[in-house]
C-alpha positions in Angstrom: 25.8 -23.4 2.7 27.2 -22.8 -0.7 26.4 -22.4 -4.0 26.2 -26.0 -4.9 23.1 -25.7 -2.7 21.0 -24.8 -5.5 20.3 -27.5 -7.2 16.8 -26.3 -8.1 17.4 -24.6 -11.6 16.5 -21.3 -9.8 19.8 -19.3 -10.0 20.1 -20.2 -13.6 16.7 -19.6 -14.3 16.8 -15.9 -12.2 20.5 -15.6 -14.2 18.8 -15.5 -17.3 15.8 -13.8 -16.5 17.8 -10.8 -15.5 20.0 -10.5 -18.6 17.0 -9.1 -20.3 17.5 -6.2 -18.3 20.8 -3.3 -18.7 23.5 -3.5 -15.8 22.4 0.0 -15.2 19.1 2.2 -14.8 18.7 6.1 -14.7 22.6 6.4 -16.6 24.2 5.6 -13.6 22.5 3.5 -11.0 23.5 -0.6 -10.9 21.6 -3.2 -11.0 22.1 -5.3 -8.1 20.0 -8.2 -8.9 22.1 -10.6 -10.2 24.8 -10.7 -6.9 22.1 -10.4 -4.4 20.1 -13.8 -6.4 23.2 -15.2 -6.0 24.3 -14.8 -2.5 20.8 -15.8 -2.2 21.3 -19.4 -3.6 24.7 -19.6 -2.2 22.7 -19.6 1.1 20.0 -21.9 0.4 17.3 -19.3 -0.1 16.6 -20.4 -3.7 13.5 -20.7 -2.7 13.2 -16.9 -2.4 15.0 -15.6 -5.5 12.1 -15.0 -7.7 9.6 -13.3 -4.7 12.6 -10.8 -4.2 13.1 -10.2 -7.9 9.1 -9.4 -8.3 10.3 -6.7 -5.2 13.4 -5.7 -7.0 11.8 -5.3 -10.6 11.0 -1.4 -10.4 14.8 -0.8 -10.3 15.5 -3.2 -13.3 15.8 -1.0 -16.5 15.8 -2.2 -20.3 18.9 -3.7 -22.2 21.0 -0.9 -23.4 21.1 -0.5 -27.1 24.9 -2.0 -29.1 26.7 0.6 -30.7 29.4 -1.5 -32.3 31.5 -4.5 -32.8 34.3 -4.4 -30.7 37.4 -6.7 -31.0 40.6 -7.6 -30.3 42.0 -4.7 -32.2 39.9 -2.1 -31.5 39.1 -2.4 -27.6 41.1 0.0 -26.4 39.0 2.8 -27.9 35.5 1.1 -26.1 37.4 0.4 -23.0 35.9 2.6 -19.7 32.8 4.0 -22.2 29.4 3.4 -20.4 27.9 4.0 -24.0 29.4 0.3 -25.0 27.9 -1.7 -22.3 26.1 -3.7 -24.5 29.1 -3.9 -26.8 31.8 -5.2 -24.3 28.9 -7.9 -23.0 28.4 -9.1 -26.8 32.5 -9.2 -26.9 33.0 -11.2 -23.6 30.3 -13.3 -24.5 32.1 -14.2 -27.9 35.2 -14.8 -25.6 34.0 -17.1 -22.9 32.6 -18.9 -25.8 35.9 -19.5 -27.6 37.9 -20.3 -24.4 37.5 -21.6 -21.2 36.5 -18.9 -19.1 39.3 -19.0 -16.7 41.8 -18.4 -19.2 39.4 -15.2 -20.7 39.9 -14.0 -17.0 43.4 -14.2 -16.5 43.8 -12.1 -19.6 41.3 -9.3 -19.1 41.8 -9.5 -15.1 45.3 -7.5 -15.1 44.0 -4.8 -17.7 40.7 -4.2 -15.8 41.7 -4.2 -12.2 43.1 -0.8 -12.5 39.7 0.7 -13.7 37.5 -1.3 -10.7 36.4 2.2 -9.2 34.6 3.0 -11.9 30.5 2.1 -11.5 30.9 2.9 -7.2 33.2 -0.8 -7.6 29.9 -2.9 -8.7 31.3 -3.8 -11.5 34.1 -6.2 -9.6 31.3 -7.2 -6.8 29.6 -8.4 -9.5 32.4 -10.3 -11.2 33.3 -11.7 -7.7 29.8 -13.4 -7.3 29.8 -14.9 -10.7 33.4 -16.1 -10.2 31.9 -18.0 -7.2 29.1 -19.3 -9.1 32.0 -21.5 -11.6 34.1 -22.3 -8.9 31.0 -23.8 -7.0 28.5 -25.1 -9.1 28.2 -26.3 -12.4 29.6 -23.9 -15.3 26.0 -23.9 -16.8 25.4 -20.9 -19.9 23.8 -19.0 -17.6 27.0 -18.7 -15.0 28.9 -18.4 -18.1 26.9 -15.3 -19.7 26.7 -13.6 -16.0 30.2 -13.4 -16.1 30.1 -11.9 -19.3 27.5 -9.3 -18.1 29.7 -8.7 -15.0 33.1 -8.4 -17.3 31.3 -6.2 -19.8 29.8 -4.2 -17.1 33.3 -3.8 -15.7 35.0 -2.4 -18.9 32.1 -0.1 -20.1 32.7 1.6 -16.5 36.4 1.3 -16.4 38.0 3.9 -14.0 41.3 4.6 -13.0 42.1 6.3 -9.9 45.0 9.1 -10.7 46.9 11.0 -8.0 46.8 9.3 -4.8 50.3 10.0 -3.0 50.9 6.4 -0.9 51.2 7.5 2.8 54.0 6.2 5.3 52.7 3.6 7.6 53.9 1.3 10.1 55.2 -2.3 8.1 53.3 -5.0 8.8 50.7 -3.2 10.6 47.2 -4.7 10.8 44.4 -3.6 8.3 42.7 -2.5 11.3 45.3 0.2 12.0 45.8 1.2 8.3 41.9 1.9 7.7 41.7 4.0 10.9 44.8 5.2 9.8 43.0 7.1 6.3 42.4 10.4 6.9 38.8 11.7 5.8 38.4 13.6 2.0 38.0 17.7 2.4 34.6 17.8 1.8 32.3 15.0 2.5 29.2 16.7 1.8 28.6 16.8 -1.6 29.1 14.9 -4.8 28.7 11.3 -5.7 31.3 8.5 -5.6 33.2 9.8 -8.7 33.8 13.6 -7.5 34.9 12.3 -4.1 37.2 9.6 -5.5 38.9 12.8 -7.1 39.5 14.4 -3.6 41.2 11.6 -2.7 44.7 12.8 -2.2 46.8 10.3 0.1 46.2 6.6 1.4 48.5 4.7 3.7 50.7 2.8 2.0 50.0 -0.4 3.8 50.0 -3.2 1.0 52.5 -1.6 -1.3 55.5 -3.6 -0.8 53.6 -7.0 -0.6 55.3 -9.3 -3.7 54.6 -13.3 -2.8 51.0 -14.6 -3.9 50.3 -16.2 -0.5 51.1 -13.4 1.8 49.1 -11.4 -1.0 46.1 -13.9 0.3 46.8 -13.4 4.1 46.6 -9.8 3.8 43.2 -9.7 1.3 41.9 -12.0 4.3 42.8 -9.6 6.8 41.5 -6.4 5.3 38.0 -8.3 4.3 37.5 -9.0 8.1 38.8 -5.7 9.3 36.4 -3.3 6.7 33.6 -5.8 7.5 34.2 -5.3 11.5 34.7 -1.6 10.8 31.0 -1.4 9.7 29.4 -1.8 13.3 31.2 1.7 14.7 31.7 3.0 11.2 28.9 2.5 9.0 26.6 5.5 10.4 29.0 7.5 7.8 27.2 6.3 4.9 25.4 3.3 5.4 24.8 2.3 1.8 28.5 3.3 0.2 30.5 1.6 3.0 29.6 -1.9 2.4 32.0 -1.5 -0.4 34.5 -1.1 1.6 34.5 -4.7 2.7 32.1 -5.8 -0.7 34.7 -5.1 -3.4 37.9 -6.7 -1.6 36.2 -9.7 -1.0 34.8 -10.0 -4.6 38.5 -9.5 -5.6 39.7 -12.7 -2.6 36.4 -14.9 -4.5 38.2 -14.3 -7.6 42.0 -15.2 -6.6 41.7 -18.9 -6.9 40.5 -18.6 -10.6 43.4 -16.0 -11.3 47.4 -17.0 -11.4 49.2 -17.0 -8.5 51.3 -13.7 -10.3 48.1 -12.0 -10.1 47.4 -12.3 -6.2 49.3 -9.3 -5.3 48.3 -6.8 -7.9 44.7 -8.1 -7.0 45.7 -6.9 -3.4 47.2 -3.7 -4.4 44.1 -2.6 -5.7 41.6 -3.9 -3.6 43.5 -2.0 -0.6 42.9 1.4 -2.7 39.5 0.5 -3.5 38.7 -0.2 0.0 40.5 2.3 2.1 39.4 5.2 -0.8 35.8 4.4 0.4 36.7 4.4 3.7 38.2 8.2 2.9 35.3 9.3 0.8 32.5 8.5 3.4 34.2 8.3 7.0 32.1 9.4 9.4 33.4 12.2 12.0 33.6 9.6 15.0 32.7 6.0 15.8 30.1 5.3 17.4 29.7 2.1 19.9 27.6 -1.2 19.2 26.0 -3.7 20.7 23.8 -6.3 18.8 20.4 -6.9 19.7 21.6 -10.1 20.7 23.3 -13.3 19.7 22.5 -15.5 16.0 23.4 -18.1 14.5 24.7 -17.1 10.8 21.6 -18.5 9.3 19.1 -16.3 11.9 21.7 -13.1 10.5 20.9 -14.4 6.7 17.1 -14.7 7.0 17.0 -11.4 8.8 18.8 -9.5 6.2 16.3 -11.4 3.6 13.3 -10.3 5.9 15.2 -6.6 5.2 15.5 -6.9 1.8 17.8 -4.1 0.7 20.5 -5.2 -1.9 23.4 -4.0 0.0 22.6 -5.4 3.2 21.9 -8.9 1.5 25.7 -8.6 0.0 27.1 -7.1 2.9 25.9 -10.0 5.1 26.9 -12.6 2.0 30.6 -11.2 2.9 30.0 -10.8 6.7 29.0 -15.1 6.5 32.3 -15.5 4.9 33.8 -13.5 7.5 32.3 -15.7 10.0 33.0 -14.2 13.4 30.8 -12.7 15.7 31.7 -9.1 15.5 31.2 -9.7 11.4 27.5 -10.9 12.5 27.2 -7.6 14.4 28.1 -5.6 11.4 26.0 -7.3 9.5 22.7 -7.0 11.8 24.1 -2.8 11.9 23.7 -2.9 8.4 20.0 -4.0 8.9 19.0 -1.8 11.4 20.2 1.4 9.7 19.9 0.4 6.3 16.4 1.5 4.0 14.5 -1.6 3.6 13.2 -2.7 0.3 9.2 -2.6 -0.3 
């Protein structure tokens, strides 16, 4: 199903309920609520939305406080400052309300996608799912202000990634073969996302000369489905951080048919970094082999992860569905069986 399933009010309803709360807690911690309600929805379980939120609610946090007005003149100073979250939310709800939202994306798209490491990449995830929300549904105020919230969240955390030397690799190799192809940071035992993103050094350089929109799409495709299939021998590493690995590209693939066609292969340029930097950051030493407790349907894979309840594995299997395959169902049913359920 998707997200036109919901025709019960209850994403908009959830939608609202949670922009009460800050797109953070504890300074550096994201709220999740909003994506996984929506994948939620966008596979019939509206039912379900508000019994997981009452699960979820410890980890909500209270609306940061705004600092100041920030415009068209004067966002450059606010821009990749957690302290302005409330600000940049206020200023892209003032946006989307003054232009269709579309056009408000195509502008701030190109000057934020260089900064979507910043916030672990949550702030793009969570961009991607309202993006689907508007392209799906009705473009209610609700779907309109979480898109705000997302954007907002996305330029508070704005962070570049400086440094990395692009690595030869084989033209038109698969995604497959560039992800196993990035080598592991020096030290993965210590520090948080932000410190190991600094130790990345080199990436392959497999998306770097990609120019035309639709071969842009192809590839975005292609490395979606290969992170996601990586999880089931891979994900041991770190199973929480590399979801994002196959998470963040595919928010950025939601997002390319609301973006120009220009945009397509920038969008691709930087989802490759995001995706193979994870893959760097939390590699474990060696795959391991998997075999699935069996085979499901994509629905029995859905309701299990629901059963789970962990935020990740909720928007891990949300990309695995779009995936589609079997061996994206296997990752996804990996992610449940190692992953920390939510109680």
């Amino acid at each position: 199903m998707d997200a036109t399933a919901d025709t019960t009010g209850t994403l908009d309803e959830a939608l609202k309920r949670l922009h009460a709360w800050g797109p953070e807690r504890l300074g550096r911690l994201t709220n999740h609520a909003p994506m996984a309600v929506e994948a939620l929805a966008a596979h019939g379980r509206s039912g379900d939305v508000h019994r997981w939120l009452e699960l979820y609610a410890p980890k909500l946090e209270g609306y940061p406080n705004a600092v100041g007005t920030i415009t068209g003149d004067t966002w450059r100073e606010a821009i990749g400052d957690p302290r302005r979250a409330a600000d940049w939310i206020a200023y892209f709800g003032r946006e989307i309300d003054e232009r269709p939202w579309r056009d408000v994306l195509a502008v701030w798209w190109p000057r934020l996608l260089p900064g979507m490491y910043g916030g672990s990449t949550h702030p793009v995830i969570r961009v991607g799912h309202a993006v689907r929300t508007l392209l799906t549904g009705p473009e209610t105020e609700p779907r309109l202000a979480e898109l705000a919230h997302g954007l907002g969240y996305w330029a508070a955390r704005h962070h570049p990634v400086t440094g990395v030397e692009l690595l030869p690799h084989e033209p038109g190799g698969t995604a497959a073969a560039a992800l196993d192809a990035v080598e592991p940071i020096a030290d993965r035992g210590s520090g948080g996302f932000p410190a190991r993103l600094g130790r990345v050094a080199g990436l392959p350089a497999w998306a770097a000369g990609v120019s035309d929109p639709d071969e842009a799409h192809r590839r975005l495709t292609e490395l979606v489905r290969a992170a996601t299939h990586r999880y089931a021998t891979h994900g041991h590493g770190e199973e929480t951080m590399l979801v994002h690995a196959a998470t963040a590209p595919n928010a950025v693939l939601r997002a390319l048919p609301a973006l120009p066609r220009t945009l397509w292969a920038p969008s691709l340029h930087a989802a490759w970094t995001a995706s193979a930097a994870v893959t760097s950051m939390y590699a474990p030493d060696a795959p391991v082999a998997y075999t699935p407790p069996g085979t499901f349907a994509p629905e029995e894979v859905f309701e299990r992860a629901l059963a789970h309840g962990d935020e990740h594995v909720i928007k891990f299997t949300d990309t695995a569905l779009d995936v589609g395959d079997e061996q994206a169902l296997a990752s996804a049913l990996r992610a449940i069986e190692i992953s920390e359920p939510l109680t």
